[in-house]
C-alpha positions as CSV (number, residue, x, y, z in Angstrom):
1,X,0.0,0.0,0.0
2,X,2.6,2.3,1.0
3,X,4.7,1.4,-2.4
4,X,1.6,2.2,-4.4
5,X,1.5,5.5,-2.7
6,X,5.0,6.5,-3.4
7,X,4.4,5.7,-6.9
8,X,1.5,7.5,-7.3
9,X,3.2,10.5,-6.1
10,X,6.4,10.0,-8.0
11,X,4.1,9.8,-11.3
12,X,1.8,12.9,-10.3
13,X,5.1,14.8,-9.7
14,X,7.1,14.4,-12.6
15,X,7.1,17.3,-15.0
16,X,5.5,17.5,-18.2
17,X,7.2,18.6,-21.4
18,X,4.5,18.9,-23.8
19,X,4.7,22.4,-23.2
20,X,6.9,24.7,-25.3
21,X,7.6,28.1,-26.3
22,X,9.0,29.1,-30.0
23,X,12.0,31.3,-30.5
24,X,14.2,32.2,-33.4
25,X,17.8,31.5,-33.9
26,X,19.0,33.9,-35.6
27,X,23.2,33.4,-36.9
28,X,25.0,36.5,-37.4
29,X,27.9,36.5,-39.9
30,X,30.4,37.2,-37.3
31,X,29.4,33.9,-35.4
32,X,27.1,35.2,-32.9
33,X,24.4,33.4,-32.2
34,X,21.5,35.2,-31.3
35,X,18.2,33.7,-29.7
36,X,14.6,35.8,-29.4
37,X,11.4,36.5,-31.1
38,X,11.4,38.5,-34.8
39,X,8.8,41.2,-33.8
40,X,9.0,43.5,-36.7
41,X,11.1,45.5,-39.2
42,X,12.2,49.2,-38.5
43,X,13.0,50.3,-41.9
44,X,13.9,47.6,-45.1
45,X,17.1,46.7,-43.6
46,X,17.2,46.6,-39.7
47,X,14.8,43.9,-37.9
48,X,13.9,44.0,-34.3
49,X,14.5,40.7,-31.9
50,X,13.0,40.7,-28.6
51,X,15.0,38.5,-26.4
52,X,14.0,36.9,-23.0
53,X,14.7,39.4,-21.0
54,X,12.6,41.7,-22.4
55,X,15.3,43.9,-24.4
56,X,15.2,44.7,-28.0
57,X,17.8,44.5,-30.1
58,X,18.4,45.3,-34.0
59,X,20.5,44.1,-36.4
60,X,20.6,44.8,-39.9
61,X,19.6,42.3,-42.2
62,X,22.8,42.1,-44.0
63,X,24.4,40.8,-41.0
64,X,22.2,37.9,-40.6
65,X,23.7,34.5,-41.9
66,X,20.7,32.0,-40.9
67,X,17.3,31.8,-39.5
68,X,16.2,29.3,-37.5
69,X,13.2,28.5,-36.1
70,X,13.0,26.4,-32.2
71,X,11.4,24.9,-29.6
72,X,11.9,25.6,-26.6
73,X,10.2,23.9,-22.8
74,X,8.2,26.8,-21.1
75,X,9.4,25.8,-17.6
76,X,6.9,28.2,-15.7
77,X,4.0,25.9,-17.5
78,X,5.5,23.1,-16.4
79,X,6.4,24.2,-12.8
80,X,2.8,25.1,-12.8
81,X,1.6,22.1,-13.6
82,X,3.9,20.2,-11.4
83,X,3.0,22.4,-8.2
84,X,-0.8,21.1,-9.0
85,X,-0.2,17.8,-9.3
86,X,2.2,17.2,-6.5
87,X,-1.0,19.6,-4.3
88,X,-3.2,17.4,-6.0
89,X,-1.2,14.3,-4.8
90,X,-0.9,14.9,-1.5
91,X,-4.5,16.2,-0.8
92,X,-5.3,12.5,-2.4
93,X,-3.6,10.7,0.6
94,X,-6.7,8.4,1.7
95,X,-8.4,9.4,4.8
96,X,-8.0,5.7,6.3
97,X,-4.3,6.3,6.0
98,X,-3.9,9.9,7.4
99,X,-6.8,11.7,8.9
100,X,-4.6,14.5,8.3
101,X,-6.6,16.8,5.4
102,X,-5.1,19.5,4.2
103,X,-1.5,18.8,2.9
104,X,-2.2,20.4,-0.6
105,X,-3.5,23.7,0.9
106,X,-0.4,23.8,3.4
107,X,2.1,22.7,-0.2
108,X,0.2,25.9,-1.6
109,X,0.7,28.0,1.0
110,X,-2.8,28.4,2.1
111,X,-2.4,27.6,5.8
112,X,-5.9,28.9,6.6
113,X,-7.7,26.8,4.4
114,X,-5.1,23.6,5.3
115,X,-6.2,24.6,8.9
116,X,-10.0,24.1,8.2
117,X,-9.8,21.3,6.0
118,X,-7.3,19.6,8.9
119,X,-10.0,20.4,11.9
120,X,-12.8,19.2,9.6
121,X,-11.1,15.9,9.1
122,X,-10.3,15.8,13.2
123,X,-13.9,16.5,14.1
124,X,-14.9,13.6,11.5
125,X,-12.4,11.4,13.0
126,X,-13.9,12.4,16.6
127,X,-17.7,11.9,15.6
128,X,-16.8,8.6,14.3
129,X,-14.6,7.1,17.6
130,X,-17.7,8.9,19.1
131,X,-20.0,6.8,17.3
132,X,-17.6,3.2,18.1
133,X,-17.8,4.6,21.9
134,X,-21.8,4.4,21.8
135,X,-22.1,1.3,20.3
136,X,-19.3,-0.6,22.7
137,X,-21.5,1.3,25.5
138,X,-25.0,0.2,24.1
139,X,-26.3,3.8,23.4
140,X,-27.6,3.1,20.2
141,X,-26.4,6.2,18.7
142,X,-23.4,4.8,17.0
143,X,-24.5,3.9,13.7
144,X,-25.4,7.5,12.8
145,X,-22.8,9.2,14.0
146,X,-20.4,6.9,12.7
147,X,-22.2,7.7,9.5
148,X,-21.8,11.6,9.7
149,X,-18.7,11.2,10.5
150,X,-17.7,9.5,8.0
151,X,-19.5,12.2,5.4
152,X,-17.7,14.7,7.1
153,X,-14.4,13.1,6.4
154,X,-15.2,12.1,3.1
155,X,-16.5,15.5,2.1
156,X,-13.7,17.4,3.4
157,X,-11.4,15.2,1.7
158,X,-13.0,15.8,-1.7
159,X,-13.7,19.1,-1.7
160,X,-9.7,19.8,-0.4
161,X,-8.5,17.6,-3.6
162,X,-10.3,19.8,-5.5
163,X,-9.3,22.9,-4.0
164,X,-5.7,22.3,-3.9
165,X,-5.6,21.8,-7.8
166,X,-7.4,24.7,-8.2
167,X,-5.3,27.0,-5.8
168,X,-2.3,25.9,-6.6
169,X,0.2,28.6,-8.3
């Protein structure tokens, strides 16, 4: 069981790379190699590059020796991605193994809401030993509260998986 978990978050955690970002390569007859985005012309001879930084630069066409179009991996999209499914992951963690809720909000950053969803899965936890405690005493109670205990729990745990996706950055 434990394996199975490891796995599962080693799989949700690994980055994706179907994510990329075109650039140009543009070869300059003196050997420098430049790489940006063509974003226009100035006059007939001079064309603008933006590079990643954010800086424009121009060259004049007649110094240009190749053009080359490339791919590139956007590694914010895929840090994205891999900071909502490793908040995904851990919010996933089965109640029965943890009744600790919450471990994607707390990844995130969002302590308050990891605090809620961790005090909602506690007070599940204590409705149910409530409801065991009745029915080892005879009260008659137990089955019930076992029951909304065990909605509470399950409830919280859904609705933090889906929250932790969602909020995560």
């Amino acid at each position: 069981m434990k394996l199975g978990i490891v796995l599962l978050t080693l799989l949700m955690s690994l980055p994706t790379l179907s994510y990329s970002e075109t650039y140009h390569e543009i070869t300059l007859k003196n050997g420098v190699i430049v790489r940006g985005i063509i974003v226009g012309q100035e006059d007939e001879d001079t064309i603008e590059i933006k590079l990643k930084d954010g800086r424009s630069v121009f060259y004049k066409a007649s110094d240009i020796l190749n053009i080359q179009v490339k791919e590139e991996p956007d590694f914010n999209v895929e840090r994205s991605k891999h900071r909502k499914n490793t908040a995904l992951a851990l919010s996933l963690i089965p109640p029965i193994i943890t009744p600790i809720h919450g471990l994607g909000q707390f990844y995130n950053g969002d302590t308050d809401k990891g605090i809620f969803f961790l005090a909602a899965g506690l007070v599940g936890a204590s409705v149910i030993y409530s409801g065991y405690r009745s029915e080892i005493d005879k009260e008659g109670s137990g089955n019930k509260k076992i029951t909304v205990g065990a909605i509470i729990i399950l409830g919280s745990w859904i609705l933090s998986s889906v929250d932790a996706y969602d909020s995560a950055r």
